[in-house]
C-alpha positions as CSV (number, residue, x, y, z in Angstrom):
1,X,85.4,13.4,281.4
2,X,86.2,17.4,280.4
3,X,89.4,18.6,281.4
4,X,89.3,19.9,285.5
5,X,92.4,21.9,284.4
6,X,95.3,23.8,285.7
7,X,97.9,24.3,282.9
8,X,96.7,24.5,279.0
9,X,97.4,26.0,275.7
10,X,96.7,29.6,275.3
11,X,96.5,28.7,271.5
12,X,93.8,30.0,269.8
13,X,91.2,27.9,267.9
14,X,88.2,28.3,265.6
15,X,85.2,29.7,267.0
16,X,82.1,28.1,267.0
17,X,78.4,28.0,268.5
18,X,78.9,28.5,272.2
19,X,78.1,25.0,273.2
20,X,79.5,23.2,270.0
21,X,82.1,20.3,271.3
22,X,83.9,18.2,268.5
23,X,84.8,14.4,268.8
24,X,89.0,15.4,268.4
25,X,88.7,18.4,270.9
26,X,86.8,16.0,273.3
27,X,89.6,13.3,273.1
28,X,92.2,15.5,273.7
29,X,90.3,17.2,276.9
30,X,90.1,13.5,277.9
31,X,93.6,12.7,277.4
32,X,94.6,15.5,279.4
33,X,92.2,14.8,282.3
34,X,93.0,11.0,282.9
35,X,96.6,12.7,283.6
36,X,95.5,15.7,285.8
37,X,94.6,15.5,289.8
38,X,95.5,18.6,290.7
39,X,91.7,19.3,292.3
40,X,91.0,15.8,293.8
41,X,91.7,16.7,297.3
42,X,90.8,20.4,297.4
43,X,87.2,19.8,296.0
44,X,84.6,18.0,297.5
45,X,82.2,16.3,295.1
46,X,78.8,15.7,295.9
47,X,75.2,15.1,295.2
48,X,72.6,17.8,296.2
49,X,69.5,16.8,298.1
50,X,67.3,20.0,296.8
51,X,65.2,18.1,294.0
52,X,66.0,20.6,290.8
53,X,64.5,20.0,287.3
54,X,65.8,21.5,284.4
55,X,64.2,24.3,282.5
56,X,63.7,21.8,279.8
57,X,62.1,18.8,279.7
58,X,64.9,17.6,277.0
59,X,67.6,18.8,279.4
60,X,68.7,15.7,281.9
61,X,71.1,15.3,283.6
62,X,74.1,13.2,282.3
63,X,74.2,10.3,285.0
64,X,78.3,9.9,284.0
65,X,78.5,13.2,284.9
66,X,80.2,14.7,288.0
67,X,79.0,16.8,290.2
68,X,80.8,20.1,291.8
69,X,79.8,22.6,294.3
70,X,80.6,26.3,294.3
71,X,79.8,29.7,295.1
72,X,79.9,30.8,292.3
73,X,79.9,29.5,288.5
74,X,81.0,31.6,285.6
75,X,79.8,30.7,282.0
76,X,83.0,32.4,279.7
77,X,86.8,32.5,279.9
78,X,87.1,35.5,278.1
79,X,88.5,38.6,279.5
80,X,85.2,39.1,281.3
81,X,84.9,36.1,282.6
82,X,88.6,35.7,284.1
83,X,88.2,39.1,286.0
84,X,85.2,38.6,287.3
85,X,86.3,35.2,288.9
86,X,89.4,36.9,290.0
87,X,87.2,39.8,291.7
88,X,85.4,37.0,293.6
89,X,88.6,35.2,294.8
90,X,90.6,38.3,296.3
91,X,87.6,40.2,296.9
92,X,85.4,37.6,299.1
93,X,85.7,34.0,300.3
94,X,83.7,32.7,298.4
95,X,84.3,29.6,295.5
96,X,84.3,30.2,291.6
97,X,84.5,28.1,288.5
98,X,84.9,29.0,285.2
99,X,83.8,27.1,282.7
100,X,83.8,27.3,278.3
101,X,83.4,25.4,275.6
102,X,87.3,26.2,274.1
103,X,90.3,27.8,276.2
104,X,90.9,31.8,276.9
105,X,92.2,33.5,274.3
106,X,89.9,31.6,271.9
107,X,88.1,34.1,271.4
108,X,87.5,37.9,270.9
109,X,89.7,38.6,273.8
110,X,92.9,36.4,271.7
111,X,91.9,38.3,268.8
112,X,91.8,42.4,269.7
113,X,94.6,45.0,269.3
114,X,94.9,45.0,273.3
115,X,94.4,49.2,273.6
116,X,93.4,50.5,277.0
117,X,92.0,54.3,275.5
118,X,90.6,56.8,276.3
119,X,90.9,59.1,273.4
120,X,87.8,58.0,271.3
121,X,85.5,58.0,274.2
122,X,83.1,60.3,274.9
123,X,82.6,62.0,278.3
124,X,79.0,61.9,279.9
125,X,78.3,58.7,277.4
126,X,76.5,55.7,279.6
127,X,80.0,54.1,279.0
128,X,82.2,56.5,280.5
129,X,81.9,56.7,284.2
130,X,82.4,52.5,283.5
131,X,85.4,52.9,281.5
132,X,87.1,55.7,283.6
133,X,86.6,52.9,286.8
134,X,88.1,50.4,284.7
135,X,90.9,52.4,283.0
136,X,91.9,53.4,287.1
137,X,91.6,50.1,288.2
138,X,94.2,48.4,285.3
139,X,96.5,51.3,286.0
140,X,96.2,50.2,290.5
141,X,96.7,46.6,288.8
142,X,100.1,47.7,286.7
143,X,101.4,49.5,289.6
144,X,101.0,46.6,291.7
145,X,102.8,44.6,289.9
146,X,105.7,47.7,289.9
147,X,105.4,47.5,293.5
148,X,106.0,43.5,293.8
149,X,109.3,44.0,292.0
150,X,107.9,42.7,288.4
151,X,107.5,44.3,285.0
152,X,104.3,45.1,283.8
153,X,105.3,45.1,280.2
154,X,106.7,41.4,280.5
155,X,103.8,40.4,282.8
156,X,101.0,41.8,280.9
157,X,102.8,43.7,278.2
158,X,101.4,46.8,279.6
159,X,103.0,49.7,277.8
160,X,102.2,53.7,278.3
161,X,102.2,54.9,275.0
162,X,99.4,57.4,274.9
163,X,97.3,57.4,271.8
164,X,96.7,59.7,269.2
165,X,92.7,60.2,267.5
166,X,93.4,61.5,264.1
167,X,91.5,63.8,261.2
168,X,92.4,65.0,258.0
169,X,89.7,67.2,256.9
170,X,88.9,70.7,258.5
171,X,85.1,69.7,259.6
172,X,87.3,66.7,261.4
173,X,89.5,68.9,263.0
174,X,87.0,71.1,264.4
175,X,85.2,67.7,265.8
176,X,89.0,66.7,267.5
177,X,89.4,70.1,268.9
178,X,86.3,69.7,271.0
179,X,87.0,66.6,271.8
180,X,90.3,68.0,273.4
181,X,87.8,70.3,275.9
182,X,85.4,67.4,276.6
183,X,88.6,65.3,277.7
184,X,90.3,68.1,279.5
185,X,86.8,69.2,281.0
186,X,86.7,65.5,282.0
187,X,90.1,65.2,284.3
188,X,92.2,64.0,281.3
189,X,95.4,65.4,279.9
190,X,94.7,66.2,276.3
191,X,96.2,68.1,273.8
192,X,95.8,69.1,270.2
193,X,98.4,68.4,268.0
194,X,98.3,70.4,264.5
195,X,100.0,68.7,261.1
196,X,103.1,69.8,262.2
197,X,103.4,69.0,266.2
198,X,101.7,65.6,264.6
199,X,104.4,64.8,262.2
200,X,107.1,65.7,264.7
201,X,106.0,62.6,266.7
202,X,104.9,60.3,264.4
203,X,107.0,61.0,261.0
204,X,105.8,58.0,259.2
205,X,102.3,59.3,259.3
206,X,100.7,61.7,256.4
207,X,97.5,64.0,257.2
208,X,97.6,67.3,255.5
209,X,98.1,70.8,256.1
210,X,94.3,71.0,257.0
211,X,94.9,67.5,259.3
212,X,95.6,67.1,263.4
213,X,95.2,65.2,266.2
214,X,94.2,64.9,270.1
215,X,96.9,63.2,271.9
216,X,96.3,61.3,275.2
217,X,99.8,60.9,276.5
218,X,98.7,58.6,279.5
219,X,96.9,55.9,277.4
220,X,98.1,52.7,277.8
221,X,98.2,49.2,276.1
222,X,98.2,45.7,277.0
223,X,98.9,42.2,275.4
224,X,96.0,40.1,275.7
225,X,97.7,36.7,275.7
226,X,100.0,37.8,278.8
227,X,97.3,39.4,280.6
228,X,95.5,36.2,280.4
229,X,98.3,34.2,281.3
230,X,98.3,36.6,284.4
231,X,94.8,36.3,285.6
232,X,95.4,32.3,285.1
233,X,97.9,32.5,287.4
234,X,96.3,34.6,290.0
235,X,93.3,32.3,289.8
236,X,95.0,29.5,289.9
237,X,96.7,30.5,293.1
238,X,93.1,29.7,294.8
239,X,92.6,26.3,293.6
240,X,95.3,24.7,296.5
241,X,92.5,26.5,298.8
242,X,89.5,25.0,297.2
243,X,88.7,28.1,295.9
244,X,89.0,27.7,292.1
245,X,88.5,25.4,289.5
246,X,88.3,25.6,285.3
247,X,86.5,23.6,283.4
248,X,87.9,24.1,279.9
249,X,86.9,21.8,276.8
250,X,83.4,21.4,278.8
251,X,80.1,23.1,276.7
252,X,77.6,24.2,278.6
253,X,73.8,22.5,278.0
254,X,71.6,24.0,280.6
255,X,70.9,25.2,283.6
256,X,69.4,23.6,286.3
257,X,66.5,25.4,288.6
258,X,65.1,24.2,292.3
259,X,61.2,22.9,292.4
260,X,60.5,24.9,295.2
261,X,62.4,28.3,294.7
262,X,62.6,28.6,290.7
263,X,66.1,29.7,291.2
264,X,68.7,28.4,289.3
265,X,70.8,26.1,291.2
266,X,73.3,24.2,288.4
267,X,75.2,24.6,284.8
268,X,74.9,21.4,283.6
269,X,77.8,20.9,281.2
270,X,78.4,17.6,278.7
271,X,80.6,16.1,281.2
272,X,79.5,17.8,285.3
273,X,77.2,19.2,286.9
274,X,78.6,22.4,288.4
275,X,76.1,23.5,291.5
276,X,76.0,27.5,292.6
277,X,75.1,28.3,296.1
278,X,75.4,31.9,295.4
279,X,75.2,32.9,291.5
280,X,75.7,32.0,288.1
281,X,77.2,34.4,285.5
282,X,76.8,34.3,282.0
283,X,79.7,36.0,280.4
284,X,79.6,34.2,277.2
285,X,80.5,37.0,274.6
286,X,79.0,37.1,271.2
287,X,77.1,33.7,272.1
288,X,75.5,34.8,275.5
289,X,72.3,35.2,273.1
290,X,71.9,31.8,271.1
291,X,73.3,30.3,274.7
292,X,70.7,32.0,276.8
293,X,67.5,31.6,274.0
294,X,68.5,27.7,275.1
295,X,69.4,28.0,278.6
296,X,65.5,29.7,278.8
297,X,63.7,28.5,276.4
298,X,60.4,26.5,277.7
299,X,60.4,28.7,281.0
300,X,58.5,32.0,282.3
301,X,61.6,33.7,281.9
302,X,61.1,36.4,279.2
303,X,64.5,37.0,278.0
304,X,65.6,38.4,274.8
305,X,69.2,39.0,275.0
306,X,69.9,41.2,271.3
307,X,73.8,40.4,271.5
308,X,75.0,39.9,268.4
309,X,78.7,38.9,266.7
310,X,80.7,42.0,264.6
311,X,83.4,39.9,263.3
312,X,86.4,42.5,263.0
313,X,90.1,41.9,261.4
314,X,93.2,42.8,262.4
315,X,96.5,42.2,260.5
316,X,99.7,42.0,262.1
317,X,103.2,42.2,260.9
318,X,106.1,40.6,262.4
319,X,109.7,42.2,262.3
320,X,108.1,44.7,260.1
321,X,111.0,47.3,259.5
322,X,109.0,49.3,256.8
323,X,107.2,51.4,259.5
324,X,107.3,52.1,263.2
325,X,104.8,53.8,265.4
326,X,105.1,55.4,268.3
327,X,101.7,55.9,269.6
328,X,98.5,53.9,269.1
329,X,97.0,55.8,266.6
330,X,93.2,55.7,265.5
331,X,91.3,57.8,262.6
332,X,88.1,59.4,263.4
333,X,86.4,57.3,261.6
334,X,86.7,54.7,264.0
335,X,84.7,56.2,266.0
336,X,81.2,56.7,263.5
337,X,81.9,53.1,262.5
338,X,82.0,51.7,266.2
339,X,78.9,53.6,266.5
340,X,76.0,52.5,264.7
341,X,73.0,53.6,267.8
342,X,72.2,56.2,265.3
343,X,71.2,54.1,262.8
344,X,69.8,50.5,264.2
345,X,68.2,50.1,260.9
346,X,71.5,49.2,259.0
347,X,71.9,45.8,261.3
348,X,69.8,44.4,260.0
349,X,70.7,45.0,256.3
350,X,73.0,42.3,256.2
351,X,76.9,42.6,256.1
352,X,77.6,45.8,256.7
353,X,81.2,46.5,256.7
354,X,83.6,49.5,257.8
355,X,87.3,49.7,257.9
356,X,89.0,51.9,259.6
357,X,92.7,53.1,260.2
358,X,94.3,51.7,263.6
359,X,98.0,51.4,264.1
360,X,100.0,50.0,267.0
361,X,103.3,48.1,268.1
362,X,102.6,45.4,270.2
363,X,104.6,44.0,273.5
364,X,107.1,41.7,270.5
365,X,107.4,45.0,268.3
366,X,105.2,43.9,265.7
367,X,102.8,46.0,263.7
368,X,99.4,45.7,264.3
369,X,97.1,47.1,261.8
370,X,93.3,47.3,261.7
371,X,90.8,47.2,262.1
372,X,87.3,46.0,260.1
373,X,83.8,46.1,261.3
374,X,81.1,43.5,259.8
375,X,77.9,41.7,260.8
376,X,78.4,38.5,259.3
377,X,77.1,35.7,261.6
378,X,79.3,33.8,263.3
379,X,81.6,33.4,261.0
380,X,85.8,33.7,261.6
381,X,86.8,32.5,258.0
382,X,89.8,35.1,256.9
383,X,88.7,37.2,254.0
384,X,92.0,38.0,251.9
385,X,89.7,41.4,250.4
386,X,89.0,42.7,253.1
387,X,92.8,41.9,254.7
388,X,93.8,43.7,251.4
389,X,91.8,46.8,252.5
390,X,93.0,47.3,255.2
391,X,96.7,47.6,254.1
392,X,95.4,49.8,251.7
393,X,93.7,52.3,254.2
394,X,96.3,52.5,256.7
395,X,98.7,53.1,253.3
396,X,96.3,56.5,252.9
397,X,98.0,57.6,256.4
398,X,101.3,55.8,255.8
399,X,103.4,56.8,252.6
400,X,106.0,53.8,252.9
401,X,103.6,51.5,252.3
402,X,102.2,52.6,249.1
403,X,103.8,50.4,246.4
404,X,104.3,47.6,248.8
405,X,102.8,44.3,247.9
406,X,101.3,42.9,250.9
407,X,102.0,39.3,249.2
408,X,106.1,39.8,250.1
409,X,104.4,39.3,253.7
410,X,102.8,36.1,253.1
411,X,105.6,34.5,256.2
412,X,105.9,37.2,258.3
413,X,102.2,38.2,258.4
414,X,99.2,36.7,260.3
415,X,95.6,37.5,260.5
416,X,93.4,37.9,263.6
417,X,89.6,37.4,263.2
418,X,87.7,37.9,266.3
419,X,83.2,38.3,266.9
420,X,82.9,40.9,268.9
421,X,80.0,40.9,271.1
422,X,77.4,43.8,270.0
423,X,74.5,45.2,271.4
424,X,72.1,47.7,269.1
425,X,72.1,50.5,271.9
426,X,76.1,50.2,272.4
427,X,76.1,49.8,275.9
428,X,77.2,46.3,277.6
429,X,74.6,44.6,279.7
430,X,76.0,43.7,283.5
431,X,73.6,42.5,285.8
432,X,70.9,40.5,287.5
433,X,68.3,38.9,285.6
434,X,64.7,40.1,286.3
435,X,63.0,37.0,287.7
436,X,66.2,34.9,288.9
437,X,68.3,37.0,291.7
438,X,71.2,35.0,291.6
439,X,71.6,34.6,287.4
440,X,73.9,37.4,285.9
441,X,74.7,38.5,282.6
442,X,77.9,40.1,281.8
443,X,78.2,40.7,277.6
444,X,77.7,43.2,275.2
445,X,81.2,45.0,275.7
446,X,81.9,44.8,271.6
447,X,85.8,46.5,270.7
448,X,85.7,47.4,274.7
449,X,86.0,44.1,277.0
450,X,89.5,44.4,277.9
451,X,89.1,48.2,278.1
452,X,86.1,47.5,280.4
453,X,86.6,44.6,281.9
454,X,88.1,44.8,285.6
455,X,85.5,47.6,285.9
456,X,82.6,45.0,284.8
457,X,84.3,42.3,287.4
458,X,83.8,45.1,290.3
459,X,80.5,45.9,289.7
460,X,79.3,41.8,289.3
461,X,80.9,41.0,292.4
462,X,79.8,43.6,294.4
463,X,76.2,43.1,293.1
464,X,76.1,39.5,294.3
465,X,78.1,40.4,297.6
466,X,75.5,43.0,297.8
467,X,78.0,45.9,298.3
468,X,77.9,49.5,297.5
469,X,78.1,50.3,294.1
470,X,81.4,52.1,292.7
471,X,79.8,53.2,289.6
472,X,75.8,54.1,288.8
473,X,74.8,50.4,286.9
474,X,71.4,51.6,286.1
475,X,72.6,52.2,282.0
476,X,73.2,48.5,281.9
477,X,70.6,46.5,283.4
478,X,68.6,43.8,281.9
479,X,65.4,45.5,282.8
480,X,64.0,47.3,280.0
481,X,66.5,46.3,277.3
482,X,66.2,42.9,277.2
483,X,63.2,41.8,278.9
């Protein structure tokens, strides 16, 4: 059977289609099972007497399969999907499992530059009151952690570095200096820094007399590996109750629906059968689409969910001594790349591909450089040309590195490739879906799931606990965007 589990690696692995299981991952989830039984008293397994069918004709039910009953089931352990089970657990009393075809951190989440910014944001965008709730919410969660006697920086290598969006050209400038009002305007401290103020606190970086800056000094950042590891544990504290179980290694096939109501009542996975008495969430990342044309398809649901993957590099350095950074540091252009609602049209031209400057120092001290932008299925092959461009843009901003070979790297350099999950109006989608009150989608986030994520969590949870809302959810419902 798939792997019930508690402990795991946070390794990453190769991406592939949602609910694609190979033979040598499903041995090793087996071997792991047959020695794991942490959940055997704390969960009670059981058959349900409401007759269900599944949405296909093709989809039975395994008979080896076991069955499980919970509150609620969460399709995704990505970044989304760990906080939105961790909103449940400390939040209500209700049950959560979590289930995915790979381990967290196998995906986009493993593979980002872990920045928690607010510099390149736009105040008044359909994204903002979100973000803002989320950026408030990981500060409460670092200052928690403060309070309890830990570090954040060791316990989710959450660092206060502020962040810095930079031009070089005068027409650029003007753009940054009115972004400084929009941000101040906003309840953010932001200043403009000129060539010079800029240079005096990042020396390794080159713009110009005509060049500058907006400087966010209470950005933050965060390693995605440790945070992870965190919201594991936290989780996992749950499962001793009953609470909490994962269900890693375990594709999901379909989902199961009641005769009588329609609702859906199961996730049928390829090795249980993982009942929801209260609601299922699909936070599935760049393959919530393919997953959920399958989970629908052959029903009167009318669900087109326009996800797509935006496979982005990011290089990273370790023990690099030929540059430091003290800020995160982004050009402007990551912003008009990012942002393609203007032009939907260019989607669908094939691989279109940006890069943009981004610098940072992670949690370890190693430089992290990016970052690439390209719609090229679902793809996570490394492309040495487009690695190579990106040293060669972030040399344009960083003089030390011009006539450095990045081949004298080749051991202390590796490459993250990650899909991030994009949708053509740039908004996330987060909520109910029209037609099945207790089915939620949660995906769409793109470069911003861990910048959105705890936000996302709180407005899920308190949808299906039918609480007030903190923030107005009406810019990302399902109704209208995807059905």
């Amino acid at each position: 059977m798939a792997s019930m589990s508690v402990y795991h690696s946070l390794n990453s692995t190769s991406f592939q289609k949602y609910y694609s299981f190979s033979p040598s991952t499903t041995q090793k989830a087996c071997a792991f099972a047959s020695n794991s039984s942490f959940f055997a008293k704390s969960l009670s397994f059981s058959t349900r007497a409401t007759p269900l069918v599944p949405f296909s004709a093709l989809n039975t039910i395994n008979a080896s399969s076991r069955s499980h009953t919970f509150d609620v089931v969460i399709i995704g352990a990505g970044i989304i999907g760990l906080t939105i089970a961790r909103q449940f657990l400390i939040g209500s009393d209700l049950s959560v499992a979590v289930v995915d075809k790979a381990v967290p951190c196998s995906g986009a989440t493993g593979a980002g530059q872990g920045y928690i910014w607010m510099v390149h944001k736009t105040p008044g965008s359909d994204t903002w009151d979100l973000t803002m709730r989320s950026h408030k919410l990981w500060e409460m969660l670092a200052e928690s952690i403060d309070d309890q006697g830990l570090n954040p920086l060791e316990v989710l290598g959450w660092k206060k570095t502020g962040s810095m969006l930079i031009g070089r050209t005068p027409e650029e400038v003007v753009t940054l200096k009115e972004r400084v009002k929009q941000l101040s305007k906003a309840g953010l401290r932001a200043e403009y820094l000129s060539s010079n103020d800029l240079l005096l606190k990042e020396p390794a970086l080159l713009v110009g007399e005509d060049g500058g800056a907006v400087f966010l000094p209470d950005d933050c950042q965060l390693d995605a590996m440790r945070t992870v590891a965190y919201l594991e544990k936290v989780n996992r504290h749950f499962a001793s109750k009953g609470r909490y179980a994962e269900f890693y290694h375990d594709p999901v096939t379909c989902l199961l629906r009641s005769c009588s109501s329609g609702e859906v009542e199961a996730v049928q996975t390829s090795q249980n059968t993982l009942y929801s008495k209260k609601a299922v969430v699909v936070a599935a990342g760049p393959w919530s689409g393919s997953l959920v044309d399958d989970l629908f398809r052959e029903t009167d649901i009318v669900l087109d969910l326009p996800v797509k993957p935006r496979k982005g590099h990011l290089l990273v350095l370790e023990n690099f001594d030929s540059l430091k950074v003290n800020h995160g540091l982004m050009e402007t252009g990551y912003v008009d790349h990012h942002d393609l609602t203007q032009h939907p049209g260019l989607v669908d031209q094939g691989q279109i591909l940006s890069i943009s400057m981004t610098a940072t120092m992670d949690s370890t001290g190693n430089l992290v450089l990016g970052s690439s932008r390209q719609f090229a299925g679902f793809s996570t092959e490394v492309d040495e040309s487009i690695v190579n461009r990106i040293w060669m843009r972030a040399a344009e901003f960083f003089p030390s590195l011009k006539g450095v070979s990045l081949t004298d790297f080749t051991r202390s350099r590796k490459v993250r490739v990650g899909l991030r999950p994009y949708m053509p109006d740039g908004k996330p989608v987060i909520g109910p879906v029209p037609g099945l009150s207790n089915t939620f989608l949660a995906t769409g986030h793109e470069g911003g799931g861990l910048s959105m994520a705890l936000g996302t969590a709180e407005m899920i949870a308190d949808m299906v606990l039918q609480n007030t809302l903190k923030i107005d959810s009406a810019p990302f419902a399902v109704q209208g965007r995807c059905c």
